[in-house]
MDTraj code that builds the backbone (N, CA, C; nanometers):
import mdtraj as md
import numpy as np

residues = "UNK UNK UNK UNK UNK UNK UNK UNK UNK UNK UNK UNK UNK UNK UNK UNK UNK UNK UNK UNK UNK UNK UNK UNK UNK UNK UNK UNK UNK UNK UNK UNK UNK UNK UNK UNK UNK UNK UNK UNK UNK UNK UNK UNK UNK UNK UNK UNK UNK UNK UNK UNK UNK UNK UNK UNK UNK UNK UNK UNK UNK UNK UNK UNK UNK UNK UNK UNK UNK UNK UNK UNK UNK UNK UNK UNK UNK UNK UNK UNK UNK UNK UNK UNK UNK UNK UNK UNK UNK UNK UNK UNK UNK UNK UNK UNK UNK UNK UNK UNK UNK UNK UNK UNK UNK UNK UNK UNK UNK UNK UNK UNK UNK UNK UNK UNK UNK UNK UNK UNK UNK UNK UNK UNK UNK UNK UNK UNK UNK UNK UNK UNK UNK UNK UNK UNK UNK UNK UNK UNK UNK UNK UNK UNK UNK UNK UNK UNK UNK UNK UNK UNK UNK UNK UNK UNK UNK UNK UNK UNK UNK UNK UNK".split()
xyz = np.array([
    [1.4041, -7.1965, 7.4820],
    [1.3628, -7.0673, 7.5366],
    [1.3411, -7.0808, 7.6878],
    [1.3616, -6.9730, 7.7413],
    [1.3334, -7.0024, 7.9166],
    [1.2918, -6.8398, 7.9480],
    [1.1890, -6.8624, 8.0466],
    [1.1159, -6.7430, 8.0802],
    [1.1872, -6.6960, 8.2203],
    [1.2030, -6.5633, 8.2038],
    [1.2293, -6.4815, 8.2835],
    [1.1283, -6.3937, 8.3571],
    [1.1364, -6.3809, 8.4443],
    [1.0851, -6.2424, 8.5665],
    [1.1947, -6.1168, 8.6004],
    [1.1995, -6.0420, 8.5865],
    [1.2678, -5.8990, 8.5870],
    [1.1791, -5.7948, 8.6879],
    [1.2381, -5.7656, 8.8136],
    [1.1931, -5.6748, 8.8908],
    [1.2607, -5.4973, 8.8271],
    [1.1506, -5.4073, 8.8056],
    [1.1743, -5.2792, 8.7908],
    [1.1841, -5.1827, 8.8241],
    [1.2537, -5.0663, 8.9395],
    [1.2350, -4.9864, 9.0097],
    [1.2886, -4.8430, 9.0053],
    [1.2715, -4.7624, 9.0210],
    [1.2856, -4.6293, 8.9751],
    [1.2286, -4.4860, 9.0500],
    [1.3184, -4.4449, 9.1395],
    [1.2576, -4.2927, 9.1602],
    [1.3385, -4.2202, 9.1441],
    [1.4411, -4.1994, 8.9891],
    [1.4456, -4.0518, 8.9821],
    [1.3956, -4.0251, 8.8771],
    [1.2921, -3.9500, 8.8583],
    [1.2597, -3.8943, 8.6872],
    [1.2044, -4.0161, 8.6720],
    [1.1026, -4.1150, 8.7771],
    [1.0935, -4.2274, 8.7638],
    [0.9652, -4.2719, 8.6379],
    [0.8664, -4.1729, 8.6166],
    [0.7157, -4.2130, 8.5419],
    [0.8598, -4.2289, 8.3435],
    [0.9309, -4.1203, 8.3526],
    [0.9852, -4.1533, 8.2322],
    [1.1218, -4.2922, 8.2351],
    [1.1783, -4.3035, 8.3408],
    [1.2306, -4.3910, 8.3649],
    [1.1623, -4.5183, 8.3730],
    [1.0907, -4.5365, 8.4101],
    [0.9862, -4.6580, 8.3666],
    [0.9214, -4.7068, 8.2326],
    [0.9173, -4.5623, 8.2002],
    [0.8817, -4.5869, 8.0389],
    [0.9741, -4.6356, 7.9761],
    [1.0873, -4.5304, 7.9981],
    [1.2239, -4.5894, 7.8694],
    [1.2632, -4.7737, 7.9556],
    [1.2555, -4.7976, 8.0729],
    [1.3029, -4.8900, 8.0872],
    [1.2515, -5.0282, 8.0229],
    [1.1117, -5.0268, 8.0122],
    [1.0326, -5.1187, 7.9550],
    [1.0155, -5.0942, 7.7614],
    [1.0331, -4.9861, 7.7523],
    [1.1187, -4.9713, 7.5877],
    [1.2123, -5.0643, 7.5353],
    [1.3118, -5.0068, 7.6803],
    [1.4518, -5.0997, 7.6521],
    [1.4214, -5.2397, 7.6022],
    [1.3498, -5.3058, 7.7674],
    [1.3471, -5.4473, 7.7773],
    [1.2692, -5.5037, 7.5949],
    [1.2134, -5.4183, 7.5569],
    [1.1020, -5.4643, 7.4707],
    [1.1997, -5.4247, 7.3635],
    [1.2710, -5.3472, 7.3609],
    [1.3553, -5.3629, 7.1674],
    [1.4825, -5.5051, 7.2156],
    [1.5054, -5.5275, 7.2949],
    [1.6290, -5.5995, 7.3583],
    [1.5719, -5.7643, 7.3444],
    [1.4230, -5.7587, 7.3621],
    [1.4284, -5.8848, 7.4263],
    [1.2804, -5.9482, 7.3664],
    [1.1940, -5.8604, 7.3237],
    [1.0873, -5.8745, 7.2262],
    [0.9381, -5.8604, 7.3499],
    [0.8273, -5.9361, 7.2928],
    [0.7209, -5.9363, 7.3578],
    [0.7570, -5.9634, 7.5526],
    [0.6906, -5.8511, 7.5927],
    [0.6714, -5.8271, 7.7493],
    [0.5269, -5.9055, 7.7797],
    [0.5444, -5.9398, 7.9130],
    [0.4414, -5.9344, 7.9955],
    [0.4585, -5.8422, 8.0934],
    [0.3766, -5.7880, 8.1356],
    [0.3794, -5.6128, 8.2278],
    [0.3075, -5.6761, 8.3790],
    [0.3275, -5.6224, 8.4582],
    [0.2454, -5.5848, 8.5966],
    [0.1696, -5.5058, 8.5598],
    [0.1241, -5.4708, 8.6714],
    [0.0744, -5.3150, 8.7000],
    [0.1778, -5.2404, 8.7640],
    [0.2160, -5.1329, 8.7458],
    [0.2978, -5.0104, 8.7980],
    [0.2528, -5.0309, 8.9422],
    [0.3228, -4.9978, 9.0766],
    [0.3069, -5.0402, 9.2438],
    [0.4053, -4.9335, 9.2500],
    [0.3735, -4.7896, 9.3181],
    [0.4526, -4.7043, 9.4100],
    [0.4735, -4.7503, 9.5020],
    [0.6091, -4.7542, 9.5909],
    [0.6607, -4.7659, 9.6926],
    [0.7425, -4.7080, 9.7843],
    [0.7598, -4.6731, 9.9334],
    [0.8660, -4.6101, 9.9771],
    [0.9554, -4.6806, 9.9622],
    [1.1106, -4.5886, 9.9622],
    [1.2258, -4.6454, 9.9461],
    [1.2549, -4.7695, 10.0536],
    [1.3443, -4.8278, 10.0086],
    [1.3770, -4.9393, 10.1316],
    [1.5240, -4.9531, 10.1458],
    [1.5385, -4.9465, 10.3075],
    [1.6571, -4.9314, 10.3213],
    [1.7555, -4.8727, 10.3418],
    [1.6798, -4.7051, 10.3145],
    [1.7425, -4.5544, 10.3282],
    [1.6433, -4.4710, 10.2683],
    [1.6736, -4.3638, 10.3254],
    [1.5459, -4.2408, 10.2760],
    [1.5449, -4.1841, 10.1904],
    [1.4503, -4.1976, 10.0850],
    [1.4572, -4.1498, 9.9585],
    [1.3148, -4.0943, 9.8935],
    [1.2613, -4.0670, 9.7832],
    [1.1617, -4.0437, 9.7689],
    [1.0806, -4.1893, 9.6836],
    [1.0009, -4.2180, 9.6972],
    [0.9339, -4.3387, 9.6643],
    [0.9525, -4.3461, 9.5394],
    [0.9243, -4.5063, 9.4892],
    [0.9550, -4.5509, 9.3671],
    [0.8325, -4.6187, 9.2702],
    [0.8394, -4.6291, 9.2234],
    [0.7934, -4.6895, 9.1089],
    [0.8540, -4.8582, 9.0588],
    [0.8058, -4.9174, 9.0668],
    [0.7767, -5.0774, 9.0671],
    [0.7150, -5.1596, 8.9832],
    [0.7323, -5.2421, 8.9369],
    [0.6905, -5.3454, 8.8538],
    [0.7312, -5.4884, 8.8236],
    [0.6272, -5.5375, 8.7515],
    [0.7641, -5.7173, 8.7450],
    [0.6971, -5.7176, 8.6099],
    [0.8008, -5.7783, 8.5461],
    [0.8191, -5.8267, 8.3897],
    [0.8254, -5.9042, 8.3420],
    [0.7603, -5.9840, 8.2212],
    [0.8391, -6.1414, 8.2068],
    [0.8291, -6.1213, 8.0506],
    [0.9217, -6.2280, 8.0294],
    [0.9576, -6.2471, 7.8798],
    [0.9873, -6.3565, 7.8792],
    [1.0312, -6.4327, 7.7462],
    [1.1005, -6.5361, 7.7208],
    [1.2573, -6.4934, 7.6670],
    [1.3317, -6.5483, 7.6988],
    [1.4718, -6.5274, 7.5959],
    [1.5600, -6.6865, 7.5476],
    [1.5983, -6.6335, 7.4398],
    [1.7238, -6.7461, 7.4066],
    [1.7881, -6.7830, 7.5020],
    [1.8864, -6.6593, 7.5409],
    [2.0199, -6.7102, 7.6062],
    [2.0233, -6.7787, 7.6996],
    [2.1304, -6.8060, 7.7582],
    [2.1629, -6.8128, 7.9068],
    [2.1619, -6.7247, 7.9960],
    [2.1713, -6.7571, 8.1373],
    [2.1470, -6.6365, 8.2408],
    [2.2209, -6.5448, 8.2611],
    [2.3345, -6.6100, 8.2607],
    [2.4425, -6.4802, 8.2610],
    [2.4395, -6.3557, 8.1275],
    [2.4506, -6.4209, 8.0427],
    [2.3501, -6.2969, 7.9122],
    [2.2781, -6.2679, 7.9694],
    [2.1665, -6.3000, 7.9597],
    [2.0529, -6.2369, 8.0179],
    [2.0721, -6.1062, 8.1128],
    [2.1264, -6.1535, 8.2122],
    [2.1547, -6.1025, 8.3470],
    [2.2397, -5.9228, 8.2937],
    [2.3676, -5.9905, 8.2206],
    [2.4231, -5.8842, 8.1614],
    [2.3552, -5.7877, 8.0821],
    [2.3101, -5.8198, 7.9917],
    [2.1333, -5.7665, 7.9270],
    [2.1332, -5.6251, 7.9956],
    [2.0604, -5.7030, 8.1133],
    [1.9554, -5.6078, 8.2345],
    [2.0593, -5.4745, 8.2535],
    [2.2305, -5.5201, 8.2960],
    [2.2917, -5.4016, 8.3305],
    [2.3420, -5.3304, 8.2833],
    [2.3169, -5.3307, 8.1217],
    [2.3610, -5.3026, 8.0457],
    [2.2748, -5.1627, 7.9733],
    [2.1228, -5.1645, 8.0241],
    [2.0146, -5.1460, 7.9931],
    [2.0463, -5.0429, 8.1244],
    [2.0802, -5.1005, 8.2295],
    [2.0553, -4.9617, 8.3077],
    [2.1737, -4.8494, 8.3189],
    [2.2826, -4.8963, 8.2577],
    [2.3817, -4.8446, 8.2279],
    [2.3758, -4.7352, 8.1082],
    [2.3140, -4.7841, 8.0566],
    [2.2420, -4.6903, 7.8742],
    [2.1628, -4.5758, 7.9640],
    [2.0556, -4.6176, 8.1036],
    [1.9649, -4.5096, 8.0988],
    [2.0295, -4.4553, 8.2765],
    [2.1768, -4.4144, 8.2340],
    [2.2105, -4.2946, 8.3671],
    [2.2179, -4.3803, 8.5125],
    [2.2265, -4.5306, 8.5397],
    [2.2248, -4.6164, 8.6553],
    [2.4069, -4.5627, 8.6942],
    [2.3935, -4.4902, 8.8872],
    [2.5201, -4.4584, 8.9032],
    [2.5328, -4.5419, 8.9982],
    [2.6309, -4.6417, 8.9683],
    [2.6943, -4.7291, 9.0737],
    [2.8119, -4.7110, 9.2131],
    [2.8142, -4.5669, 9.1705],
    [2.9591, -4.5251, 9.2702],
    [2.8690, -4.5346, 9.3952],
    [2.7478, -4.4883, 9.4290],
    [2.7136, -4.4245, 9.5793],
    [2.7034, -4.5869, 9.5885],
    [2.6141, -4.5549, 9.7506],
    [2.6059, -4.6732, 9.8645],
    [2.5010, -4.7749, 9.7998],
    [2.5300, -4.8954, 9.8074],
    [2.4068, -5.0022, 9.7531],
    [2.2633, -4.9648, 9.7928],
    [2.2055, -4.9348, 9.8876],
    [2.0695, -4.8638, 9.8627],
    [2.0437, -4.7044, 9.8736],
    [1.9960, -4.6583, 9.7683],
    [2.0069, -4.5305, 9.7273],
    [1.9517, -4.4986, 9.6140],
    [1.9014, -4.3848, 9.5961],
    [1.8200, -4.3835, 9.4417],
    [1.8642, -4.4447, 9.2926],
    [1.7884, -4.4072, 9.2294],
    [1.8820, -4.4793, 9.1557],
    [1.7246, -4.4442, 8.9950],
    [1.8173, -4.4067, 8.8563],
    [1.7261, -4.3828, 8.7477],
    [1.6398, -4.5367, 8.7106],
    [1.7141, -4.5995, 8.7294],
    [1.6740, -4.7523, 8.6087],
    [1.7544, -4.8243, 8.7534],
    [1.6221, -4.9609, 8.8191],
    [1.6601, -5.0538, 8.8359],
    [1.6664, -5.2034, 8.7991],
    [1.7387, -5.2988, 8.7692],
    [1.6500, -5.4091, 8.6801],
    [1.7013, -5.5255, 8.7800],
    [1.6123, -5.6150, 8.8184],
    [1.6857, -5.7622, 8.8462],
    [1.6676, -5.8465, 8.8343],
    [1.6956, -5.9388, 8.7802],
    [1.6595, -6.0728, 8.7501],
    [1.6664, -6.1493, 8.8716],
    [1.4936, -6.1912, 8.9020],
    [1.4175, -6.2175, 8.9444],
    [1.4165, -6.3992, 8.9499],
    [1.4088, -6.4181, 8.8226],
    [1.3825, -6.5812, 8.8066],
    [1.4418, -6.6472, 8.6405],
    [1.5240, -6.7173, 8.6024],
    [1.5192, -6.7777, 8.5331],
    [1.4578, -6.9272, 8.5276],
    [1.3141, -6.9814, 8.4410],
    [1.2869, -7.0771, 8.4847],
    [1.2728, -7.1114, 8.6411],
    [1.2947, -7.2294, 8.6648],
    [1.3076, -7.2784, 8.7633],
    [1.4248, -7.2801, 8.8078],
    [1.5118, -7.2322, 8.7643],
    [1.6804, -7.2058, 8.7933],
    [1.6980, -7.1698, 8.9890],
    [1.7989, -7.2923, 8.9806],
    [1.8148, -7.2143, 9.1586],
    [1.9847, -7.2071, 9.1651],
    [2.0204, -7.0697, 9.1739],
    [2.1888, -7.0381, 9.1351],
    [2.2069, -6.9153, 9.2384],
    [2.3269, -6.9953, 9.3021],
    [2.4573, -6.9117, 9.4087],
    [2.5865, -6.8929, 9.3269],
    [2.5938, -6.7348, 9.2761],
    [2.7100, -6.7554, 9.2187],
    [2.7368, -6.5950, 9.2485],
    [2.8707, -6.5487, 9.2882],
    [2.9044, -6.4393, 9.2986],
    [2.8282, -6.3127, 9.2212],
    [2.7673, -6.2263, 9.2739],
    [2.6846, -6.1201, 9.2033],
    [2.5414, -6.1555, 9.0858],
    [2.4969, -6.3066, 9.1154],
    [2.4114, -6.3677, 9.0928],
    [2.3100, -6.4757, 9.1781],
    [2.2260, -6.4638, 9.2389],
    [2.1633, -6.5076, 9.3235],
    [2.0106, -6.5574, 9.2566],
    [1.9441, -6.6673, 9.2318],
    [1.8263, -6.7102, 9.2245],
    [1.7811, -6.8264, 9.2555],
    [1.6406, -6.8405, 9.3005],
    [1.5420, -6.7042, 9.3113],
    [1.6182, -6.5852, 9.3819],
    [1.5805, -6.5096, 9.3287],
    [1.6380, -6.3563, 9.4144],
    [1.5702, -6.3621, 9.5176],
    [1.6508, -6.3215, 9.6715],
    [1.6140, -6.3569, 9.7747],
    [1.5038, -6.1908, 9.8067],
    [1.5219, -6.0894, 9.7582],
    [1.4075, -5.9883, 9.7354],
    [1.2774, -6.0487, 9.6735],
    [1.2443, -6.1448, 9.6722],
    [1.1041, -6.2276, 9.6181],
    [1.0039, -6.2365, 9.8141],
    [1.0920, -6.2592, 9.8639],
    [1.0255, -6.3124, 9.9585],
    [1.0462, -6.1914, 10.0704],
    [1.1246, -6.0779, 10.0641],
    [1.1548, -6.0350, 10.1778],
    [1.0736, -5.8578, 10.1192],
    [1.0860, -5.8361, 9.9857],
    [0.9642, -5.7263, 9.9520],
    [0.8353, -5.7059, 9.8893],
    [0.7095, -5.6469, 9.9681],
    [0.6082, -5.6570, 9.8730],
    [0.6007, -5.6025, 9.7442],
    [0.7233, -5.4926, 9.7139],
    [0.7564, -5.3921, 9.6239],
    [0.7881, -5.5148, 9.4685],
    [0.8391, -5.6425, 9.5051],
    [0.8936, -5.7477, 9.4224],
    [0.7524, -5.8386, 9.4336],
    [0.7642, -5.9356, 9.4943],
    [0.6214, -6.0414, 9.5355],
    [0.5430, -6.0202, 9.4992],
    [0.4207, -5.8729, 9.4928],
    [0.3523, -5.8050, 9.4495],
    [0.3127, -5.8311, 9.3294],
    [0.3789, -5.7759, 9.2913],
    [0.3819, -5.7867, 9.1291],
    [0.3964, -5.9057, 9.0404],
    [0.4775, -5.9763, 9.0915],
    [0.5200, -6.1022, 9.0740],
    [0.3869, -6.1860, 9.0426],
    [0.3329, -6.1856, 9.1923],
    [0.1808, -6.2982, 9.1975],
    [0.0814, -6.2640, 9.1393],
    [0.1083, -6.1174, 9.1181],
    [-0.0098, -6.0770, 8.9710],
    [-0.0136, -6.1301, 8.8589],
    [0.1151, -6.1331, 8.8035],
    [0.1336, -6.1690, 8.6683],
    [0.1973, -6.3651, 8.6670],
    [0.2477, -6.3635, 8.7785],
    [0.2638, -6.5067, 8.7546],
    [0.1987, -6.5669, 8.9590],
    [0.0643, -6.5768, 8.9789],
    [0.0008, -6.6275, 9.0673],
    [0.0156, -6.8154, 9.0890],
    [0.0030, -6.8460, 8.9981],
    [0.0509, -7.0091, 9.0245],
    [0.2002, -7.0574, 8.9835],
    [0.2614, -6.9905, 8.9513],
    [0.3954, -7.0568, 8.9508],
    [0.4512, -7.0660, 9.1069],
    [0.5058, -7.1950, 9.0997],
    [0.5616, -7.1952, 9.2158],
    [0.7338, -7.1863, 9.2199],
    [0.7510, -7.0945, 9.3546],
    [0.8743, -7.0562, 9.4208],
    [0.9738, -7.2263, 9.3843],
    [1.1011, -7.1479, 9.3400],
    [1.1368, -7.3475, 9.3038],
    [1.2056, -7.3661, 9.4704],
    [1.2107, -7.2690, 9.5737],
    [1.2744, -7.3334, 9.6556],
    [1.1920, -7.3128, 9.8017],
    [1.1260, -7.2116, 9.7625],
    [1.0015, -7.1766, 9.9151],
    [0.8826, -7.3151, 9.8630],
    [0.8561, -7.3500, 9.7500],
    [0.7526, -7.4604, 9.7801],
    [0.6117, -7.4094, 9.7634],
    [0.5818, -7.2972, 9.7448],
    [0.4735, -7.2217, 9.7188],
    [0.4438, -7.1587, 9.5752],
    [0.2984, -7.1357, 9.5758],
    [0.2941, -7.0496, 9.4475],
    [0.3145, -6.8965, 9.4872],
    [0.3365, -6.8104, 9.4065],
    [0.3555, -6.6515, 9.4630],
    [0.1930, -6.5842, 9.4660],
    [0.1338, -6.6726, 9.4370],
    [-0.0332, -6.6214, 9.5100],
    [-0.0440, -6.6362, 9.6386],
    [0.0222, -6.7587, 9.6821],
    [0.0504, -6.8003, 9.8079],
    [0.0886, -6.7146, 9.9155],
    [0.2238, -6.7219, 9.8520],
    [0.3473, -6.6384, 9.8699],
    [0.3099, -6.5049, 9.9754],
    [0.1987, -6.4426, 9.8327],
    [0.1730, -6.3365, 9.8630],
    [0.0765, -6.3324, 9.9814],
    [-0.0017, -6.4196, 9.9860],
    [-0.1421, -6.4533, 10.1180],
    [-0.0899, -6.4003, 10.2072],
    [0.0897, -6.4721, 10.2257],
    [0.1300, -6.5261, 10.3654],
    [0.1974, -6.3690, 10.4187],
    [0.2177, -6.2928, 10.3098],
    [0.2820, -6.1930, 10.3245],
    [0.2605, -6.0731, 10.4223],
    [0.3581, -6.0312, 10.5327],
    [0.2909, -5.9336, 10.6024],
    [0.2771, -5.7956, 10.5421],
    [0.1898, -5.7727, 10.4862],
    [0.1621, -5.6040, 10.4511],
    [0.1785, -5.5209, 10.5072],
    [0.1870, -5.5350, 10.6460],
    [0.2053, -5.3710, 10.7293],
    [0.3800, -5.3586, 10.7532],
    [0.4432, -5.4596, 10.6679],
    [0.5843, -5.3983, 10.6487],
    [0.6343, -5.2863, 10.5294],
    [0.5546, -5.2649, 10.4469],
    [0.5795, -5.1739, 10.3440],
    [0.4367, -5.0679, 10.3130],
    [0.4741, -4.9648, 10.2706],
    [0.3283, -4.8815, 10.2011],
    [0.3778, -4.8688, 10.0599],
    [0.2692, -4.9722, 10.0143],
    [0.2714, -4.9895, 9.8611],
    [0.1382, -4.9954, 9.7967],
    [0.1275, -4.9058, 9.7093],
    [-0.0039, -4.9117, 9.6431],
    [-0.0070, -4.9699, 9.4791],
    [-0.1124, -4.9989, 9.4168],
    [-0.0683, -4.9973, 9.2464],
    [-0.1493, -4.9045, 9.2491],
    [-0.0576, -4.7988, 9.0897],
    [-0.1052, -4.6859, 9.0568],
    [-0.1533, -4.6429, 8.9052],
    [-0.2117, -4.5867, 8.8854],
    [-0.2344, -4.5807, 8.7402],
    [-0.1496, -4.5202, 8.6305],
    [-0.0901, -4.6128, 8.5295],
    [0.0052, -4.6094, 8.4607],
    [-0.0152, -4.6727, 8.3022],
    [-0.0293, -4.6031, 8.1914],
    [-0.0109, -4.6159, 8.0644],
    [0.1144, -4.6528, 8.0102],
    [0.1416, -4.7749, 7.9473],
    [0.2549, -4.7680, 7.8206],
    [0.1891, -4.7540, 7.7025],
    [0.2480, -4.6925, 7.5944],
    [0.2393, -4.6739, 7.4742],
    [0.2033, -4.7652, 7.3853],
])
top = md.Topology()
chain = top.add_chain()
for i, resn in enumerate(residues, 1):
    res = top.add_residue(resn, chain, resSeq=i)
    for name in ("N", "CA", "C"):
        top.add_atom(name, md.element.get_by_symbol(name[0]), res)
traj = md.Trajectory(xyz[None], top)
């Protein structure tokens, strides 16, 4: 088994898009570990703010399953790939971390280099996993997060129920 981290993001129709997305992950993939829900402005282009989270599970497979999993999941809930790479979007999912896995491979990148460059990701991350350490920054993401400049993003956690 090898544990995963899954970043979650969502602003269209995002409070139900968040719901069904963590549905998904949970009939797909079994027992979750949750964040807390973190609103955020868009990044990258102007949009209306999102909705955020980090996830972990364990799974069987391999990463590339895995990985496929995720887009498969956002593909089921209305994810349109035609427009420009940052842009709204119903269901976002990314795999975040397999294990300690450190992989350069065409349309696969880990650690995902969004660990270190958004609080919208990191955030959440060092909540739910605070002492694991980064396998290639050398830090834990409690750390991580210390070092982090905050006045690059407005991100709050917000109050949010799952079922």
């Amino acid at each position: 088994m090898a544990k995963i981290y899954i970043s979650l993001g969502s602003n269209i129709d995002r409070e139900a898009n968040t719901r069904a997305g963590v549905a998904a992950l949970r009939q797909r993939f079994g027992e979750l570990e949750l964040s807390s829900v973190y609103e955020s402005e868009a990044v990258g282009f102007k949009g209306d703010a999102f909705y955020n989270m980090v996830i972990a599970c364990e799974v069987s497979e391999d990463v590339h399953t895995a990985n496929r999993a995720l887009a498969e999941i956002e593909d089921a809930h209305g994810r349109d790939r035609s427009g420009p790479r940052f842009s709204s979007r119903t269901l976002d999912l990314d795999l975040l971390l397999y294990d300690d896995l450190a992989l350069d491979e065409k349309g696969l990148r880990l650690p995902r280099d969004e660990i270190l460059k958004n609080a919208f990701v990191l955030w959440p991350l060092a909540e739910i996993a605070p002492d694991l350490m980064h396998p290639l920054a050398g830090k834990t993401y409690a750390e991580l997060w210390a070092g982090f400049d905050k006045s690059k993003e407005n991100i709050s956690p917000i109050e949010f129920q799952f079922d």
